[in-house]
matplotlib code that plots the C-alpha trace (Angstrom):
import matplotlib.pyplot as plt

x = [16.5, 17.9, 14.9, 16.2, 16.5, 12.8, 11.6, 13.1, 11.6, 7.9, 8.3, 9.5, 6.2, 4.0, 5.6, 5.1, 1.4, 0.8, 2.4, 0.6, -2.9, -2.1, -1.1, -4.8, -7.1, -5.3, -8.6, -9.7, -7.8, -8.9, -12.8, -12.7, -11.4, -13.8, -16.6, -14.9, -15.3, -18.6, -19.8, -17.6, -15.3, -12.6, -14.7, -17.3, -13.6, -11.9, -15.3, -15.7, -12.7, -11.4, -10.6, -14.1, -15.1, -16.5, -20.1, -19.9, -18.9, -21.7, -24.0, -23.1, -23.2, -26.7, -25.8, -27.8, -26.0, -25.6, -23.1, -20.7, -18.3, -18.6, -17.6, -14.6, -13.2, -13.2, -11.8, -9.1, -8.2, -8.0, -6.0, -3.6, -3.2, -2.6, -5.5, -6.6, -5.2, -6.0, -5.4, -6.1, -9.2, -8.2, -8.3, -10.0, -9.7, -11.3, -9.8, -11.0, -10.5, -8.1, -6.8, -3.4, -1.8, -3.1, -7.1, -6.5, -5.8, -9.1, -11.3, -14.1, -15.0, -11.6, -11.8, -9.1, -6.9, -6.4, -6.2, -2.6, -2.9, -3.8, -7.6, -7.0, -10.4, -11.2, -8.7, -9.9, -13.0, -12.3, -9.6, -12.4, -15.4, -16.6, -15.8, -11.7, -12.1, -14.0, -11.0, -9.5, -12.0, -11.0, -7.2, -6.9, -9.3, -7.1, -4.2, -5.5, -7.5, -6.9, -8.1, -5.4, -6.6, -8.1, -10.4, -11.5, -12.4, -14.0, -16.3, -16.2, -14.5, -10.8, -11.1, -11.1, -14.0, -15.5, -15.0, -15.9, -19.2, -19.8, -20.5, -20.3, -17.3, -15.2, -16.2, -15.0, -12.0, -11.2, -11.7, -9.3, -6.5, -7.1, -7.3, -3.7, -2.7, -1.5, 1.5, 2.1, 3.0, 5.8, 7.3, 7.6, 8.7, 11.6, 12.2, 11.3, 14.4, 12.5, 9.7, 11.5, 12.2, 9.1, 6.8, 4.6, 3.5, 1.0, -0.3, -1.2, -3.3, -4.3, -7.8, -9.9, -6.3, -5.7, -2.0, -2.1, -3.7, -1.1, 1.8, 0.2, 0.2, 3.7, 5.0, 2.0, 4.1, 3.6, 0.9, -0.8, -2.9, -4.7, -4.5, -7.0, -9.8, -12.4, -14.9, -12.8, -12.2, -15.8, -17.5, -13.8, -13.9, -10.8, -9.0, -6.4, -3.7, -5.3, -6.9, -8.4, -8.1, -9.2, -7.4, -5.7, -2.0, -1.2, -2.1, -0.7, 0.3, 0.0, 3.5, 4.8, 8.1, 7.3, 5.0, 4.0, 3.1, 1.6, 0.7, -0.1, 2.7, 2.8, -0.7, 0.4, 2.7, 6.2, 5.2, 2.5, 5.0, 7.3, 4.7, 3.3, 7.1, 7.2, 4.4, 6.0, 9.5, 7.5, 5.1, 8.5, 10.5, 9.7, 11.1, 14.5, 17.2, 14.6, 12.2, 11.8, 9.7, 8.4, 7.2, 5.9, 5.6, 7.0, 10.5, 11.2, 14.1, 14.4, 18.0, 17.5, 13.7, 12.1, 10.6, 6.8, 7.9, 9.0, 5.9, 3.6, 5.2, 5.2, 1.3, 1.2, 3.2, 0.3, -2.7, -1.3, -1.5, -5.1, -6.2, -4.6, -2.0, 0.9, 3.5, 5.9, 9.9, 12.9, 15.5, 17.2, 13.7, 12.9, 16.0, 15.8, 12.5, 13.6, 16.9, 14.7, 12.6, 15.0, 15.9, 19.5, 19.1, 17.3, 17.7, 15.8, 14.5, 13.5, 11.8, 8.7, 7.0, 6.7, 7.1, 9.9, 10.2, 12.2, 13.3, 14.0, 15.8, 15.8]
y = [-38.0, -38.6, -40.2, -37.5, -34.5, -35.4, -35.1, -32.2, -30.6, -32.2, -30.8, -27.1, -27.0, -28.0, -25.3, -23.0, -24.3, -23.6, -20.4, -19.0, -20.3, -18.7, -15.3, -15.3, -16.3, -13.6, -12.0, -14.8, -13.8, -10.0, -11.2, -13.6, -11.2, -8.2, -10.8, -11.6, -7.6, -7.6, -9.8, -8.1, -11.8, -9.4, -7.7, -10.7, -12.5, -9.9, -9.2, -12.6, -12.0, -15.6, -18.2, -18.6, -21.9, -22.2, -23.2, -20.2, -18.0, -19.7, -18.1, -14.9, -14.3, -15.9, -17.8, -21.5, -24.2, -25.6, -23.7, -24.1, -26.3, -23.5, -21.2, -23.2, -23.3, -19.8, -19.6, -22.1, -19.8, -16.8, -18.6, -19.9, -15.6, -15.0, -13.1, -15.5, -18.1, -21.0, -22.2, -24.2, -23.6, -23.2, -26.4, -28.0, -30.0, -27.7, -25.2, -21.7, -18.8, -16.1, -12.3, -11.7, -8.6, -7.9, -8.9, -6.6, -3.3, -4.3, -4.6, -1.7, -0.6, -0.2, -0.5, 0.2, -2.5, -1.5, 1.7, 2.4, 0.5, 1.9, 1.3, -0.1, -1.0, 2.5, 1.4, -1.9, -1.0, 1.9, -0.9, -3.4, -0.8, -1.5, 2.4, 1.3, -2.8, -1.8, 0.7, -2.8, -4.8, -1.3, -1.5, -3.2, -0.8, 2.3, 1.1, 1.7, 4.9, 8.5, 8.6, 9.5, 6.6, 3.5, 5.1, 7.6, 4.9, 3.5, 5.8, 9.2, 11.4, 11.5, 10.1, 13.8, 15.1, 11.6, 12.3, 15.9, 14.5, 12.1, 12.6, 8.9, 8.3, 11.1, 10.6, 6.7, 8.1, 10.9, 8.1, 5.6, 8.2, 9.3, 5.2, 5.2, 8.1, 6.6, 5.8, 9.3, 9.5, 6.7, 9.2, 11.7, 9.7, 8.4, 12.0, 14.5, 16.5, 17.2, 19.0, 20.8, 24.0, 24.1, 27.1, 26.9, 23.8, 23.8, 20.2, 20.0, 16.9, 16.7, 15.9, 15.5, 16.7, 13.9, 13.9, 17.2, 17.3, 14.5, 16.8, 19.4, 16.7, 16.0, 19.9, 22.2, 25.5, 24.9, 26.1, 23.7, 24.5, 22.3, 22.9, 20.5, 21.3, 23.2, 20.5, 18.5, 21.4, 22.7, 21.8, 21.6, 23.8, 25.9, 25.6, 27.7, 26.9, 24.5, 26.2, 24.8, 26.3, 25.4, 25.9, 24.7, 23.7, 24.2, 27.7, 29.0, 26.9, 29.2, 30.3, 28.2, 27.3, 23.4, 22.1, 18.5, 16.1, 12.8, 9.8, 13.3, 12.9, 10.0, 10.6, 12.8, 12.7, 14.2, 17.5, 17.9, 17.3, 20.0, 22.4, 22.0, 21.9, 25.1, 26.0, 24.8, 26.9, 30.4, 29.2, 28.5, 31.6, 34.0, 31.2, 32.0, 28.7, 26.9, 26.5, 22.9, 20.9, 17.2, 14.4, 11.2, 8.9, 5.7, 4.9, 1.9, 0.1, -3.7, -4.0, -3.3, -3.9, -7.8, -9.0, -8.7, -4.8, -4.7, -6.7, -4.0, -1.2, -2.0, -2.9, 0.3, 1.5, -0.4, 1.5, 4.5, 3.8, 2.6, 4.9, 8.6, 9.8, 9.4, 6.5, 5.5, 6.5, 5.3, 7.3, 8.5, 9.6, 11.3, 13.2, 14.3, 15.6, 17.7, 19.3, 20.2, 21.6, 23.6, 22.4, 21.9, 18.7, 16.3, 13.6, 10.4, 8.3, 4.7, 4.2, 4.6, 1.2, 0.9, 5.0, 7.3, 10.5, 12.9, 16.2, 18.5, 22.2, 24.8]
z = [-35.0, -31.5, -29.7, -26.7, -28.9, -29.9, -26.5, -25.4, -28.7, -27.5, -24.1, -25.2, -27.7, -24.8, -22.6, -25.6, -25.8, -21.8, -22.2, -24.8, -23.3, -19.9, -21.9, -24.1, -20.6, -18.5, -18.7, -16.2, -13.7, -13.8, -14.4, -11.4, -9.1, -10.1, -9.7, -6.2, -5.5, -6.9, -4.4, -1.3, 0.0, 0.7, 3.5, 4.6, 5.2, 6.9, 8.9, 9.8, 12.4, 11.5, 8.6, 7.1, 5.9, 2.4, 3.9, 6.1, 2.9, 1.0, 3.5, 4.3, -0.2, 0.4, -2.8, -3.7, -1.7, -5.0, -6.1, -3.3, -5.3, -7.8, -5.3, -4.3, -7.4, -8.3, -4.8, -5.7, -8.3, -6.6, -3.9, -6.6, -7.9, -4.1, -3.7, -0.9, 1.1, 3.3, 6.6, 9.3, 11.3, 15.9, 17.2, 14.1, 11.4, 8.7, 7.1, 6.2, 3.5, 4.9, 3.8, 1.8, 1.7, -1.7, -0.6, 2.4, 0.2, -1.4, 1.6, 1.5, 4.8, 6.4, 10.2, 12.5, 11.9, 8.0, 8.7, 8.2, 4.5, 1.2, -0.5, -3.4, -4.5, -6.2, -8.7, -9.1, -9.4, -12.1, -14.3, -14.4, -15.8, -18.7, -19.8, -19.2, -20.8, -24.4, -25.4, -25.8, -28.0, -30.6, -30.4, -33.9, -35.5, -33.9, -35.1, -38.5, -37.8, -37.1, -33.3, -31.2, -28.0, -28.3, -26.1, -28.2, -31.3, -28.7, -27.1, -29.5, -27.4, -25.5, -21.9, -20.7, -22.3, -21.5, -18.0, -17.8, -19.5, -17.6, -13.7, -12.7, -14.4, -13.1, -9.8, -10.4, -12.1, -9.5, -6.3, -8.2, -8.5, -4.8, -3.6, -2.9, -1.7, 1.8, 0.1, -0.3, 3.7, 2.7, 0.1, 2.7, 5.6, 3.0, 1.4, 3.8, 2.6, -0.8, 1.0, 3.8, 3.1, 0.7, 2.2, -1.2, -3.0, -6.1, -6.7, -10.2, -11.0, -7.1, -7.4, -4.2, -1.9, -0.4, -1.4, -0.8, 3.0, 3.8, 3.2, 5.3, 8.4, 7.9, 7.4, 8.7, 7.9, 3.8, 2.3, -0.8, -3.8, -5.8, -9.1, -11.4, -14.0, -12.8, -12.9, -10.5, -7.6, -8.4, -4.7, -2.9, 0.5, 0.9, 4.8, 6.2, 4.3, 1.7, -1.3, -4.6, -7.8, -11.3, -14.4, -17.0, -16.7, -20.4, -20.3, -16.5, -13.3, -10.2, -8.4, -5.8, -4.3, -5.8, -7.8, -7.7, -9.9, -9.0, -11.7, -13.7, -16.5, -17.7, -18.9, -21.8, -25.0, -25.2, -26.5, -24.2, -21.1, -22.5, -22.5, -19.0, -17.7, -19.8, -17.4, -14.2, -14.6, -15.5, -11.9, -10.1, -11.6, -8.5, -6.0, -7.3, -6.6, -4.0, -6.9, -7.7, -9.3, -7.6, -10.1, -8.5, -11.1, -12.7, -14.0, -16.4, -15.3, -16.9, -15.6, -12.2, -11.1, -10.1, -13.1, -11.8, -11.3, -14.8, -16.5, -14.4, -15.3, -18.9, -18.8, -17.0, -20.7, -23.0, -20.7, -21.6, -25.2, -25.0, -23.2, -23.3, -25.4, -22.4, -22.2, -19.2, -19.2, -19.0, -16.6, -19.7, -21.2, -18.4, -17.8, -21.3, -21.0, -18.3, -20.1, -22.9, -20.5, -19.9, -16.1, -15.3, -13.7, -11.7, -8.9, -9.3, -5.9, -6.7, -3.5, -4.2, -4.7, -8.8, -9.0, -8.2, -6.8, -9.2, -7.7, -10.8, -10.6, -12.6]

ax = plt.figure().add_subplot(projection="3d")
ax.plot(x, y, z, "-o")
ax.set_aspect("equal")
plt.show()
């Protein structure tokens, strides 16, 4: 054998090696960083007002001294998943641990200066639960069993029930789907045309109304319903022209001029989305041609989105799986869901970080 040939065989089996070894300790990276929340370095560092040193950091987690080399290395690691970086201390020698963009969505207590970012710690915090990472440890044992989630082999009862059950959980659940509703103001700024015109809007899935409340900012004439289970709304104080209803959207969406749907659809099969679009043309019917319906959610795209886009969105595909009975679409998926649905046709907006906003008419 070519002596050549031989090593390029040795170095593609050692790639292969690293590659699968990264892949199987992925868990790390998730671990590490919940421990990081766990402990609150996003906000001592942003607190701090400056690059921290390690020994400082050391300090303020009021951890033993001795395991500040510990404490660098999971900060090394953490650094290397660009949930951290380093830099040079003012007119020093040291260096000290400073905020990314991705730490700073994660940083509790917002103060003024992270005000105008999105608080993505709700989610983290709800992803890394122990209630969200067993459905995994059962994924071989659904696949050969009747339950229709992981989830569900896991702990009895679809995630639903489990929530409606379960106080704690649904209020985890409920502030992790609110966490980044900020970037709802983006998807106005970008599509205001969508809304205008809009003097009703029912959003179904809308939880706490925070999506709901930033619309109302942006075009004060609309009026907004939140439409959710009634365990959700249950203690929700109605405003002027923000109301909160509970229901059940297989059975009858109230009328509107729109009806929105926010990282609500892609929680639920096929079948199931036909029926609550069944539900959203019978709400939208007395609107006559302005009746529309708004979905916020994401589009798979492997031709035309970066390749960490794609990977999310498909891990966004396998949670899905695990955990509800839902699945993320591609633009063709999508657009035959909708024609099924009866609609005539829809536009789709890719401008909405991973998600899309998709503007369907009847």
């Amino acid at each position: 054998m070519d002596p050549n040939q031989s090593q390029v065989e040795a170095n593609e089996l050692f790639e292969a090696q690293a590659h699968i070894y990264r892949h199987v300790l992925n868990y790390t990276t998730s671990m590490s960083l919940g421990y990081a929340l766990e402990l609150g370095i996003p906000d001592i560092i942003h607190n701090h007002g400056k690059p921290i040193k390690i020994q400082e950091l050391v300090s303020k987690l009021n951890i033993p001294i001795e395991k500040t080399l510990h404490l660098q290395r999971l900060m090394r690691f953490l650094i290397h998943s660009n949930f951290f970086s380093y830099t040079k201390l003012h007119d020093q020698e040291d260096e000290g641990y400073v905020l990314t963009t991705a730490s700073k969505l994660l940083v509790k207590n917002n103060d003024e200066s992270l005000q105008n970012l999105p608080n993505l710690l709700p989610f983290a915090n709800l992803i890394l639960d122990p209630v969200f990472i067993t459905p995994w440890q059962f994924l071989g044992k659904w696949f050969h069993g009747n339950e229709s989630t992981a989830f569900e082999t896991a702990h009895g009862i679809p995630m639903w029930e489990y929530a409606n059950k379960n106080p704690g959980f649904n209020g985890l659940f409920n502030d992790a789907m609110a966490s980044d509703s900020k970037m709802m103001s983006l998807a106005v700024k970008d599509c205001q045309e969508i809304f205008e015109g809009v003097e009703s809007l029912v959003d179904v899935g809308g939880g706490t109304g925070l999506d709901a409340k930033i619309l109302l900012e942006a075009f004060p004439h609309m009026t907004c319903t939140v439409f959710d289970l009634p365990h959700v709304v249950a203690d929700k104080i109605d405003t002027r022209n923000l109301k909160y209803v509970g229901g059940d959207m297989f059975s009858s969406i109230p009328s509107a001029d729109a009806i929105l749907f926010k990282n609500v659809l892609h929680n639920w099969s096929d079948d199931n989305v036909l029926k609550i679009l069944n539900r959203c043309r019978e709400a939208i019917r007395l609107a006559g041609d302005k009746g529309k319906v708004i979905v916020i959610d994401m589009v798979l795209d492997e031709t035309h989105d970066r390749g960490e886009i794609t990977e999310t969105k498909m891990v966004f595909d396998v949670l899905m799986m695990v955990l509800v009975t839902g699945r993320e679409r591609t633009k063709v998926e999508w657009e035959k869901l909708f024609l099924d649905a009866g609609f005539s046709r829809c536009k789709i907006t890719p401008n909405f970080g991973m998600r899309s906003i998709m503007e369907v008419l009847p």
